[in-house]
Structures are given as structure tokens and as C-alpha cells.
Backbone as numpy.savetxt, mean C-alpha at the origin, in Angstrom:
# Nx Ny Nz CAx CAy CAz Cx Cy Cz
7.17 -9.41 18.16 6.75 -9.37 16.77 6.11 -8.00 16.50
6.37 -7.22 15.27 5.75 -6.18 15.09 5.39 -5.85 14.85
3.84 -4.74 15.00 2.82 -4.77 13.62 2.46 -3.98 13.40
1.61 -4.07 12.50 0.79 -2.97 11.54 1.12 -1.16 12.45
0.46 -1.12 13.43 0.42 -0.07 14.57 1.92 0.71 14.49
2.89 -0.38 14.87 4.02 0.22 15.38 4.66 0.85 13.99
4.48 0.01 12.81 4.89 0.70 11.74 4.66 1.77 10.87
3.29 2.30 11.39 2.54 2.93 10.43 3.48 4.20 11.83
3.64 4.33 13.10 4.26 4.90 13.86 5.08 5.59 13.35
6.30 4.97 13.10 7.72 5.31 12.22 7.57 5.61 10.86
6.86 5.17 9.98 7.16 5.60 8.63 5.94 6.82 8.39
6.38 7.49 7.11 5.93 8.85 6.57 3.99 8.62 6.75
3.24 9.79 7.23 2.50 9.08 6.55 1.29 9.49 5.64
2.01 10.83 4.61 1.28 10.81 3.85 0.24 9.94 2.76
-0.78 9.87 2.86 -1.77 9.26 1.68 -2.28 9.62 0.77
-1.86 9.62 -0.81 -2.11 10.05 -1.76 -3.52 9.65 -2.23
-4.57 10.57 -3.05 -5.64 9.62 -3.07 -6.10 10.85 -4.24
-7.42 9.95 -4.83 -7.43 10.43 -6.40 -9.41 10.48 -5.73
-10.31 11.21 -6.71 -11.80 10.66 -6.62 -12.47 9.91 -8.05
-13.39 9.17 -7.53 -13.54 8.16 -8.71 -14.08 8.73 -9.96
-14.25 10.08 -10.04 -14.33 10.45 -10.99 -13.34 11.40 -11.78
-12.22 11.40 -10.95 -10.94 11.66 -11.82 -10.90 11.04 -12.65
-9.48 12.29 -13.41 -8.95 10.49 -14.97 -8.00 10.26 -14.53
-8.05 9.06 -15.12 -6.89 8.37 -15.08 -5.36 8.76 -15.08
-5.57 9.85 -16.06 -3.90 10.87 -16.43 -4.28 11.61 -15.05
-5.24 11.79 -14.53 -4.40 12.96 -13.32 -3.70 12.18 -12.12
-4.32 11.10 -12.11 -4.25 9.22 -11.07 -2.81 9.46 -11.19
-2.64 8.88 -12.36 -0.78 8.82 -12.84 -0.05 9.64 -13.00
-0.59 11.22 -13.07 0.31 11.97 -13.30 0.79 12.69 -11.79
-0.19 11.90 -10.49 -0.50 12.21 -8.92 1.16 11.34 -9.01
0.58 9.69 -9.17 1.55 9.00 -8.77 3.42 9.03 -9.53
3.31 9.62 -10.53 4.49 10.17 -11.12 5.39 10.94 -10.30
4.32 11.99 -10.03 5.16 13.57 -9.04 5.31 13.22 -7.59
4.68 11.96 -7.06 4.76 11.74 -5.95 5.82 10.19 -5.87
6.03 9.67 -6.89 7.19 8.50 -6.87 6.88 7.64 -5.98
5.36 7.13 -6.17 4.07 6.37 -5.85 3.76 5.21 -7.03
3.61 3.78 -6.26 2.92 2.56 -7.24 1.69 2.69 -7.41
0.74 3.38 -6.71 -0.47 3.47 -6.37 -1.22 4.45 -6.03
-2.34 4.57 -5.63 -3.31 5.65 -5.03 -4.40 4.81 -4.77
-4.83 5.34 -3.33 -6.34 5.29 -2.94 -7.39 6.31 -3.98
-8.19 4.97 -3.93 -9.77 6.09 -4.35 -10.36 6.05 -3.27
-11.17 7.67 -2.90 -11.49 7.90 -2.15 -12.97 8.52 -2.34
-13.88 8.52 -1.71 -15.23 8.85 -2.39 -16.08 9.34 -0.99
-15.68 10.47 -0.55 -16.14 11.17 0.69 -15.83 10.97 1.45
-14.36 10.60 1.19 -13.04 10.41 2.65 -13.61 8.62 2.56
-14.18 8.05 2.02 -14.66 6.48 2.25 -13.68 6.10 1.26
-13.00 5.05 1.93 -12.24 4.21 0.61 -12.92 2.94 0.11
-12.92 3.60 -1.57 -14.05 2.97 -2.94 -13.28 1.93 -3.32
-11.84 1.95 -3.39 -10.66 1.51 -4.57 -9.39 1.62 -4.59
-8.55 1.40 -5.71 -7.24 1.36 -5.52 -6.73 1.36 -6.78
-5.94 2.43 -7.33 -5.48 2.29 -8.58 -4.02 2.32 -8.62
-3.23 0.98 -9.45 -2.26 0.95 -9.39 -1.38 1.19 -10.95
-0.07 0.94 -10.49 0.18 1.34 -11.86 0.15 -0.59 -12.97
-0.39 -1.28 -12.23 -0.65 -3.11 -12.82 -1.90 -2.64 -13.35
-3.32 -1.69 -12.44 -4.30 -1.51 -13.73 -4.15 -0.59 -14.68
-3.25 0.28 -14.55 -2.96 1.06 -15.68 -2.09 0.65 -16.73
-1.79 -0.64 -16.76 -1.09 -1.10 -17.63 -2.09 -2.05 -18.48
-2.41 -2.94 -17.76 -3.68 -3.99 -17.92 -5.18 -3.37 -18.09
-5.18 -2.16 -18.24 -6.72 -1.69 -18.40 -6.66 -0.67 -19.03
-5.37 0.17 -19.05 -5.73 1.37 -20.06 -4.76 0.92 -21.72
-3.65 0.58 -21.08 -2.81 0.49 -21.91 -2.99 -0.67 -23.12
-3.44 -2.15 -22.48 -3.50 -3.18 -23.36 -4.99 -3.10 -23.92
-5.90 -2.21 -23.27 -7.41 -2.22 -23.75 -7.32 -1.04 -24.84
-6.60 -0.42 -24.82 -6.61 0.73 -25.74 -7.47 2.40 -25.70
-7.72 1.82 -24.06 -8.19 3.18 -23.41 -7.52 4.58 -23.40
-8.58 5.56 -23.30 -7.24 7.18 -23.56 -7.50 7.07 -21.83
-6.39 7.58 -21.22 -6.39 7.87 -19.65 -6.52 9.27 -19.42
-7.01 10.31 -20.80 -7.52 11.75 -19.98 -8.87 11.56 -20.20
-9.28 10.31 -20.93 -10.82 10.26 -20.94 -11.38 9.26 -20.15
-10.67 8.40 -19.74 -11.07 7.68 -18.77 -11.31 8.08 -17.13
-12.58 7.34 -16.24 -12.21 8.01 -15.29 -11.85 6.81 -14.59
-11.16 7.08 -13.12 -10.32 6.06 -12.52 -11.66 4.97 -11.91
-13.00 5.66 -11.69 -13.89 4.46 -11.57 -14.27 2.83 -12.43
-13.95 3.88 -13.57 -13.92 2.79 -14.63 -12.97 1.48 -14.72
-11.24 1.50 -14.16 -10.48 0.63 -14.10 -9.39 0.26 -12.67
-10.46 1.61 -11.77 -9.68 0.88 -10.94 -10.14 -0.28 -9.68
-9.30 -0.78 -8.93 -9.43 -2.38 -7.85 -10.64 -1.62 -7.31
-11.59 -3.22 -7.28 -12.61 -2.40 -6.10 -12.49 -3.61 -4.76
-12.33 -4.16 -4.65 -12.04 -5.24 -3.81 -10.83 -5.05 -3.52
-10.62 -4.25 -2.49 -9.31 -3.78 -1.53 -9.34 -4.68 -0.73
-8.58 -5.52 -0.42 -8.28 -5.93 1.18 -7.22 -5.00 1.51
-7.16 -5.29 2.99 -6.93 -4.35 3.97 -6.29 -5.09 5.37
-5.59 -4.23 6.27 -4.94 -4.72 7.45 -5.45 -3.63 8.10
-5.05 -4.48 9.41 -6.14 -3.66 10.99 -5.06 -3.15 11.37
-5.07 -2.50 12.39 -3.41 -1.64 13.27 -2.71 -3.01 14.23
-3.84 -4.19 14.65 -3.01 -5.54 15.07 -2.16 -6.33 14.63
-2.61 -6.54 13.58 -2.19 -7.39 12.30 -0.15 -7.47 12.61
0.23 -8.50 12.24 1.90 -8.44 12.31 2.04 -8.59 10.82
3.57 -7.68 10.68 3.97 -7.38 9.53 3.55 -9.16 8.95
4.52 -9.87 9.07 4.49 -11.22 8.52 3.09 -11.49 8.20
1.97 -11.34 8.72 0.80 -11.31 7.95 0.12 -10.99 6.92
0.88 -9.51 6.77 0.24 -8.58 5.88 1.28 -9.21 4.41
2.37 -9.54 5.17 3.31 -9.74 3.97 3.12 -10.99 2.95
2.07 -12.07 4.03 1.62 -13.36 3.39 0.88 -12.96 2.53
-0.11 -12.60 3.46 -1.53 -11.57 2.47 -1.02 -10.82 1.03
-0.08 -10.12 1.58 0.46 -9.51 -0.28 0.67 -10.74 -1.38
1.58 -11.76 -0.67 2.30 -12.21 -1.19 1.52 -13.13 -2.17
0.48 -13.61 -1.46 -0.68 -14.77 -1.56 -1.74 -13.95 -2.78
-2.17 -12.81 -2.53 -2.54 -11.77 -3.53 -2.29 -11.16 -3.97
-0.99 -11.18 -4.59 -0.01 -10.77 -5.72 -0.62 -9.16 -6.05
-0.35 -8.55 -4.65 -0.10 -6.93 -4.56 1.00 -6.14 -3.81
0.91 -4.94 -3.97 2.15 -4.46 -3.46 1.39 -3.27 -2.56
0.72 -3.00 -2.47 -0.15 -1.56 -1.21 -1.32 -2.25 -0.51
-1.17 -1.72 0.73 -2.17 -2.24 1.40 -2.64 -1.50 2.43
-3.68 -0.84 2.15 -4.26 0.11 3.10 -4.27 -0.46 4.31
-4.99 0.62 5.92 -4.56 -0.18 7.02 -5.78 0.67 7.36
-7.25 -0.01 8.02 -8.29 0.43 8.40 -8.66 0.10 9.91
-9.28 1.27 10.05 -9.43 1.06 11.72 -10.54 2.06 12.45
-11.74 0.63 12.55 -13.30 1.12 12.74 -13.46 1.63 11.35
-13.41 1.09 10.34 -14.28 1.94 9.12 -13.33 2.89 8.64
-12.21 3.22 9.37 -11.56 5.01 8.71 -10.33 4.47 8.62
-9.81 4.86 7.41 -8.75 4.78 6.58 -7.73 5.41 7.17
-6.69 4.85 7.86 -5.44 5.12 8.90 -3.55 5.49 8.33
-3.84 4.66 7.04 -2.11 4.77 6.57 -2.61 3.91 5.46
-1.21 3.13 4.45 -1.28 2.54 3.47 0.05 2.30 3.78
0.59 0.48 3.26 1.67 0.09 3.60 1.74 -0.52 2.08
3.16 -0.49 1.88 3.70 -0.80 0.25 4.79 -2.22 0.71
4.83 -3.13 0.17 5.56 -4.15 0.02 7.12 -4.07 0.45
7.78 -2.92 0.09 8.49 -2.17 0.25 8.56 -1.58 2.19
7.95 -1.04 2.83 7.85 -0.60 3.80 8.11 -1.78 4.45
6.89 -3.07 4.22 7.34 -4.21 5.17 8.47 -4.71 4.89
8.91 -5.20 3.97 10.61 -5.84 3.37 11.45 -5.08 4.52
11.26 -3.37 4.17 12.29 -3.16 5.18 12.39 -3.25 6.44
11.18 -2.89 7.48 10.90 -3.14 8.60 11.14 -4.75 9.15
11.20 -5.87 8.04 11.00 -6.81 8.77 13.11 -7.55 8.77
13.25 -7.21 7.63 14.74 -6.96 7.39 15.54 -5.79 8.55
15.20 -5.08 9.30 15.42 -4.41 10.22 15.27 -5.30 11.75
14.48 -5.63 11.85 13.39 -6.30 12.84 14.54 -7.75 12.86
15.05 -8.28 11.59 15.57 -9.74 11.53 17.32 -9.04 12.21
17.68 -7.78 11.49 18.91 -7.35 11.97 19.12 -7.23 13.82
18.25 -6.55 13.52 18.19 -6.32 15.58 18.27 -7.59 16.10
17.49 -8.69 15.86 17.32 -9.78 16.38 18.94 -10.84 16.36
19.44 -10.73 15.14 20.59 -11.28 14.94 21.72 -10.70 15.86
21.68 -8.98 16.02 22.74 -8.61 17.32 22.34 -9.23 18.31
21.37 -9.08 18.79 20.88 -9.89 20.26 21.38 -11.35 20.22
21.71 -11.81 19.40 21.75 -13.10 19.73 23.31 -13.57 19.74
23.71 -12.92 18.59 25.85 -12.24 18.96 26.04 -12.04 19.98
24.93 -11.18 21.15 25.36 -10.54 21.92 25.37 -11.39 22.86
24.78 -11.84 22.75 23.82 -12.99 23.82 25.45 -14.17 24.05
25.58 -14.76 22.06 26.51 -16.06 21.91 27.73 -15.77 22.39
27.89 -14.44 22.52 29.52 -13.97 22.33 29.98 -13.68 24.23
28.74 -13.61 24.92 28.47 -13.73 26.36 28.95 -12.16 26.64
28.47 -11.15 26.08 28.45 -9.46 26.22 27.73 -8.56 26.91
């Protein structure tokens, strides 16, 4: 089974991240140029938050907020959960699934390690189910 650790291994692993006293337009205009759902807030390398593009819809847009005057403290997640480098994908993926998010930072001792997107696990575990299915061809077919 494979987890958190081995994946953050293989995939990219830049982390985009905004400070809580950015605005909001620079948040989105980060996650635009970077073809990003999200961003960490970050507040002396400590992760504060999480701004996605669900609160920028639901907090700037339907509240009638301006997002070059807003700052991202003001609307973005402060109650991050989070995955350890143990954790197996299938966990993290309940966890999303169960808390209807799509990024999920990955912490380890206190310090902020990678960020995994809904997306990353789908594929890894859809990969993970492929391999498993040859092995077992290989296995049925007596190879």
C-alpha cells in the first residue's frame, strides 16, 4: 500500500504560497499563472491557512468583496487538516472525500513538507490499481 512519503517522492514538488496579508488578487492571480486550485498561507514559513479557489468564490465573489482590497487573512481556511508522510493514499483520499476538499498539505514534526491535490492521489492510486491488475494477469495467465 502506498503513502503519503512515497508520493510526495515522485511528484513535482513545488509549493505555492501567498502571506496573510496579501490580497486576494495577487492569491489568484499566483494561482492563475501557476494552473493551481489553491495556495498555502504561510506566516513565517508556519502554515496559517489555505486559500482556495471554493473561498474565492464563496467569500469574495457572493459577499461582494473587492479581492485587491481584500487581504487573504480575511477569507481564507484556517482549519487545515493535514497528512503525515505515513498516512496511505486511501486515507488521505477518505479524509478529502469526507471533507469535501481537494489540497492537502503533508506535515512532518511541525514543518510543512509538500501539498497533495485530489488529483495527484486519483492518479497514483489508479496507477497503483493498474500495476496490481498486471500482476495478477501475470500471475492468472501462469507467466
Amino acid at each position: 500500500m502506498k503513502r503519503v512519503r512515497d508520493l510526495l517522492r515522485e511528484k513535482d514538488t513545488d509549493m505555492w504560497s501567498v502571506a496573510p496579508d496579501d490580497t486576494v488578487y495577487d492569491a489568484i492571480k499566483l494561482m492563475a499563472d501557476k494552473n493551481i486550485g489553491a495556495v498555502l498561507v504561510l506566516d513565517g514559513g508556519r502554515l496559517v491557512g489555505l486559500l482556495s479557489e471554493r473561498d474565492y468564490a464563496r467569500k469574495i465573489t457572493l459577499e461582494n468583496r473587492r479581492s485587491r482590497e481584500t487581504a487573504v487573512r480575511d477569507v481564507m481556511t484556517t482549519h487545515v487538516a493535514y497528512a503525515e508522510p505515513s498516512e496511505t493514499l486511501e486515507e488521505c483520499m477518505a479524509l478529502m472525500t469526507d471533507k469535501r476538499f481537494r489540497h492537502l498539505p503533508v506535515m512532518e514534526d511541525d514543518t510543512l513538507i509538500g501539498v497533495l491535490s485530489i488529483g495527484d492521489l486519483v492518479k497514483a492510486v489508479i496507477a497503483e490499481q493498474r500495476f496490481l491488475i498486471k500482476q495478477l494477469e501475470h500471475y492468472i495467465s501462469g507467466g
